[in-house]
C-alpha positions as CSV (number, residue, x, y, z in Angstrom):
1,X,96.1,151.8,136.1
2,X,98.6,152.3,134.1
3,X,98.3,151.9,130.2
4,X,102.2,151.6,129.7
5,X,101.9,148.2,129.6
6,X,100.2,148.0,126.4
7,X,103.6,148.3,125.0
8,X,104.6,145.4,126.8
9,X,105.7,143.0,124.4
10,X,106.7,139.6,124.9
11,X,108.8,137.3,123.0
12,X,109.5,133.7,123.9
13,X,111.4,131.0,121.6
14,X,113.4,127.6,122.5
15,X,115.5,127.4,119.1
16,X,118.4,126.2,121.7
17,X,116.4,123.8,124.0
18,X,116.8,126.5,126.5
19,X,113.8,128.9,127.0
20,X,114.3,132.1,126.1
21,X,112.1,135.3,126.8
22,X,112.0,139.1,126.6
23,X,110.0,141.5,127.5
24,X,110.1,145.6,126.3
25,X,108.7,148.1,124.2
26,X,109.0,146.3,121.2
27,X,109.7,142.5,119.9
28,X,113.1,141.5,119.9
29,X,113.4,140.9,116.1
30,X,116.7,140.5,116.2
31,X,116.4,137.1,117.7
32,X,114.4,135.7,115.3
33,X,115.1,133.2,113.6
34,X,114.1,131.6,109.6
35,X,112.2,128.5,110.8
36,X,110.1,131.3,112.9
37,X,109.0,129.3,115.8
38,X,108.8,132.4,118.5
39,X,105.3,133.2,120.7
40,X,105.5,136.6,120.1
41,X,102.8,138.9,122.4
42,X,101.2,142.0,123.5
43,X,99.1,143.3,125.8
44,X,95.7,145.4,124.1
45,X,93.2,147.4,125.5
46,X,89.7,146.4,125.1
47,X,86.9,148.8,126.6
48,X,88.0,148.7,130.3
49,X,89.9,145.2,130.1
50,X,92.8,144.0,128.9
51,X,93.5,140.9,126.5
52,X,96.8,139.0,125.7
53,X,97.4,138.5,122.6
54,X,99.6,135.8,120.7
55,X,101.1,135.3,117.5
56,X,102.3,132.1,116.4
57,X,104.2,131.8,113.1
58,X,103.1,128.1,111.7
59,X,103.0,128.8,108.0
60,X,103.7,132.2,106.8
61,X,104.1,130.5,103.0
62,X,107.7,128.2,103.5
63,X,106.5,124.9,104.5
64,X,104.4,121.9,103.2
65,X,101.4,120.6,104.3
66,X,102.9,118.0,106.6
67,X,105.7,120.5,108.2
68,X,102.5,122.6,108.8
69,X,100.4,120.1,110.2
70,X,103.7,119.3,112.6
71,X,104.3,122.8,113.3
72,X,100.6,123.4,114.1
73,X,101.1,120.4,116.3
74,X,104.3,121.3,118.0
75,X,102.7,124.5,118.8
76,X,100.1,123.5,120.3
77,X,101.6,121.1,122.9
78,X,104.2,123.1,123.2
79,X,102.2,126.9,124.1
80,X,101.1,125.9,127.2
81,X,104.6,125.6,129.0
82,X,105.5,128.9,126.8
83,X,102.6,130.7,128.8
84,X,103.6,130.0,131.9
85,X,107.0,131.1,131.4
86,X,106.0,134.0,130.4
87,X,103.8,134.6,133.6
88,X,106.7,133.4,135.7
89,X,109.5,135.3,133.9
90,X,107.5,138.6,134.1
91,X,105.9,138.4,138.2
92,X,106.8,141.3,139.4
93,X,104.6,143.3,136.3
94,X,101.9,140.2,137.5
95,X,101.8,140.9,141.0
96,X,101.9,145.3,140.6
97,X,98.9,144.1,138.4
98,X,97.1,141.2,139.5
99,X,93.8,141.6,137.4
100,X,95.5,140.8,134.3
101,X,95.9,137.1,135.8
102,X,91.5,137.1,134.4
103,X,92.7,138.4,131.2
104,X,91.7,136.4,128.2
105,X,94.6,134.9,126.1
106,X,94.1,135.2,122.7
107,X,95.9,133.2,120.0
108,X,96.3,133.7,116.5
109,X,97.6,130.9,114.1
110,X,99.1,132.7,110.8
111,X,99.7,129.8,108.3
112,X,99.3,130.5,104.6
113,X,97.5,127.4,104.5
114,X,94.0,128.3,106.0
115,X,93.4,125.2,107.9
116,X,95.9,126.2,109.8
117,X,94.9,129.8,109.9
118,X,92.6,130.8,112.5
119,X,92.1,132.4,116.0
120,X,91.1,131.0,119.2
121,X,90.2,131.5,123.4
122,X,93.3,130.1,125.7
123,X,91.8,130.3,128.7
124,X,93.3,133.2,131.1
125,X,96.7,133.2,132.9
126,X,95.0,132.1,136.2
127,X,93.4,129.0,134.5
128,X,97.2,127.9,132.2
129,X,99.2,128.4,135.5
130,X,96.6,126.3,137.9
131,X,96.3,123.6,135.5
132,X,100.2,122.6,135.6
C-alpha cells in the first residue's frame, strides 16, 4: 500500500449548522475559526498499521471552567456523527483501502485545564459507522 495517505488530513467543523469537511495534504487553516471547535485529523503509520488520529481544540487557554466543561461535553456527543462524516465524505479513499475501516481512532483532548486534557481509544471506523 500506499503511504501517501499519511498526508491525508481531515478537517471537519459545523460553525454554520452545516457540516463541513476537507480532506488534502494539509489542514485547511484558513477555515478556522476563534471559538476553535474543528475535528482536525491525520492518518499515522504505526509498525505495519495505521491509526487515525484526532485533535479536538476544548481549551487551548481562552475559556472558563464551565465553557470547558461544556465544550468537553459538546464534543463528545457531538464526535461521533463527525466520524462518520468523515468515513462517508471520504469512501472512495475507504473502499481503495478497506483495512483502515480496523484502524484504531485515536483522540486527543487539548485543554489547558488538565482535566480536560487527555487521550483516549474511539473504537475503529467499522465499530462508529455500525453503531448508528
Amino acid at each position: 500500500m500506499k503511504s501517501s495517505f499519511l498526508h491525508r488530513h481531515h478537517f471537519h467543523s459545523d460553525v454554520t449548522g452545516e457540516l463541513f469537511l476537507t480532506t488534502g495534504m494539509n489542514y485547511a487553516w484558513e477555515k478556522t475559526n476563534p471559538t476553535r471547535d474543528e475535528v482536525l485529523a491525520e492518518w499515522k503509520a504505526n509498525r505495519d498499521s495505521y491509526l487515525f488520529y484526532v485533535y479536538l481544540y476544548v481549551n487551548p487557554g481562552q475559556f472558563t471552567p464551565s465553557v470547558t466543561a461544556k465544550r468537553n461535553e459538546v464534543f463528545r456527543r457531538e464526535l461521533p456523527l463527525a466520524l462518520q462524516a468523515i468515513r462517508y465524505g471520504d469512501r472512495a479513499f475507504f473502499e481503495a483501502h478497506p483495512q483502515l475501516e480496523q484502524a484504531p481512532i485515536i483522540v486527543t483532548f487539548i485543554s489547558a485545564d488538565p482535566q480536560f486534557a487527555r487521550q483516549e481509544y474511539w473504537g475503529t471506523f467499522q465499530s462508529i459507522t455500525s453503531s448508528s
